[in-house]
N, C-alpha and C positions, 0 to 999 in steps of 0.2 A: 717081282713080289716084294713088298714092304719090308724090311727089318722089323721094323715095329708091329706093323697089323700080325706079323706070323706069330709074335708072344701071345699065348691064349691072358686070357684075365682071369686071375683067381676070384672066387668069388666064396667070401665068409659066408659062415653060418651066422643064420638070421637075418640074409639078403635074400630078397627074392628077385630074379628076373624074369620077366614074360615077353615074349618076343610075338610082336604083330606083325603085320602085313609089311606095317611102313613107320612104327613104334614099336620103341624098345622103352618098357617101365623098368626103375629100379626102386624097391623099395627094399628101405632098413631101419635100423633103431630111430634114426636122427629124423628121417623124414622121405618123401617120394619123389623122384625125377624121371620126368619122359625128357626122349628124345625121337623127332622124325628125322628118317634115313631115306639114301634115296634108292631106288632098286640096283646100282651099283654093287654093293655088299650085299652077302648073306650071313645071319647068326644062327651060329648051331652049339648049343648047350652039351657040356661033354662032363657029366659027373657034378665035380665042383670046377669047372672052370667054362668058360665063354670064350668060342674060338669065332674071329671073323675071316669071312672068306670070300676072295675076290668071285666076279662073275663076269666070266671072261681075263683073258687079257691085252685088254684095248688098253691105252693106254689112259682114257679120260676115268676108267674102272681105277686102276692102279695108284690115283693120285689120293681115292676115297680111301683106301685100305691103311693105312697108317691113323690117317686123322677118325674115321670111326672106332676105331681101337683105342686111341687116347682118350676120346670122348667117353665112351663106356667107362671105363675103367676110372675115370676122372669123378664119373657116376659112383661105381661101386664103393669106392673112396670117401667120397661128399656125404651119402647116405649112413656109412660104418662108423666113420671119425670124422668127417669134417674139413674145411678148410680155414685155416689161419693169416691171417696178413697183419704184422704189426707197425706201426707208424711211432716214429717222434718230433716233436715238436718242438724246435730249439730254436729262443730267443727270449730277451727281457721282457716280462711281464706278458708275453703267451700264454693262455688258458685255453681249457677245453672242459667243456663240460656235457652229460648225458642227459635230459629231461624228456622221462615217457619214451617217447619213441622217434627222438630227434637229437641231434646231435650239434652242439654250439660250439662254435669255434673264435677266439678274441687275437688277432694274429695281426696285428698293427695295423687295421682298416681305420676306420671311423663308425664302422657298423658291424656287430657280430655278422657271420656267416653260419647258415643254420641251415643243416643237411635231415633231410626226412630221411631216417634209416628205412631201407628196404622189407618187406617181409619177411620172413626167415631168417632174418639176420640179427646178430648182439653185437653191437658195438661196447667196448669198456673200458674208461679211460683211469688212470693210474698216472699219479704224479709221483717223481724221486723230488725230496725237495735239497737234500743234499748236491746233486748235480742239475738240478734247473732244470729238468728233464718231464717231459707228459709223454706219456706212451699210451697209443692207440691202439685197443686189441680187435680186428674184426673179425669175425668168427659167422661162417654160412656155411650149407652144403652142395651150395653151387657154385665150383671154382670161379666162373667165369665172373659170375655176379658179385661176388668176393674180391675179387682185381678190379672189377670195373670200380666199384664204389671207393674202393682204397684209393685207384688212381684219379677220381673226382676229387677226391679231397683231397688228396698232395696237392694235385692243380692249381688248388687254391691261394698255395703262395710254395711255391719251386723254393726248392734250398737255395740259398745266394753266394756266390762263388768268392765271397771275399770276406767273410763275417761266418757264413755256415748257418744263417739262421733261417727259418721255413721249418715245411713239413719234409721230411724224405721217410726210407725203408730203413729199416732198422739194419739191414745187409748193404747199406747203399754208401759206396764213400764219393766225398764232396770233395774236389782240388781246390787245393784254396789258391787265391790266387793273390801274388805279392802286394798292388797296391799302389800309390803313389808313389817316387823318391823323392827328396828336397834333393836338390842340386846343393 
């Protein structure tokens, strides 16, 4: 049995979840998220908290019990408060800017780079101008959708391992790396 799958999921007040056949909805302040599951797992609602439970223990059962557990709970999380991911942007004359519902980035191309922000999602960008610094704030209630879009846009120019300039995580450290020597 799983470590993880056997922690039940607390579940706030003002969360609702409804468990189907082969969906599980969560709905809360922030917003709604389904998820289909496979017959593998069963959900069984216990007071305030959501317990998953293997069916069978075969072993191709056993691999779903942890990761449906994370999922869910990843859910009840997304819908309450939310997911965060924040980026900086470090380099000479790098900008970033938000219009409507796209997101423009000036990162030493020849042509902005310009990201359709996803549904559900706020992007907001924040310049230090004391440190030369733009911070990217992404803000969804779908973890996954939240990494995904963060990690398209780092993508789009990798930190450089001898200068440090690019997009990275704001938890992310960069080695830098020595460089030429003149003999």
């Amino acid at each position: 049995m799983s470590r993880i799958g056997r922690i039940p999921v607390p579940i706030p007040s003002g969360v609702e979840v409804d468990i189907g056949e082969s969906l599980v909805r969560v709905k809360g302040p922030k917003g709604e998220l389904r998820l289909e599951y496979l017959p593998r797992v069963k959900f069984e609602r216990d007071g305030e908290e959501l317990k998953v439970l293997n069916v069978g223990d075969v072993k191709e059962n056993r691999k779903f019990h942890g990761l449906y557990r994370s999922l869910v709970a990843n859910m009840v999380k997304g819908v309450s408060e939310g997911f965060t991911r924040r980026l900086e942007v470090h380099g000479q004359g790098y900008r970033a800017s938000t219009q409507g519902r796209k997101l423009e980035l000036h990162i030493g191309y020849s042509h902005p780079v310009i990201f359709d922000i996803p549904e559900g999602m706020e992007v907001k960008v924040e310049e230090k101008r004391g440190e030369k610094l733009i911070l990217i704030d992404i803000w969804g209630i779908d973890k996954h959708e939240v990494g995904q879009f963060a990690a398209n846009v780092r993508a789009t120019r990798k930190p450089e391992p001898y200068k440090g300039k690019g997009i990275r995580y704001t938890n992310e450290h960069v080695r830098q790396k020595q460089g030429k020597k003149t003999v």
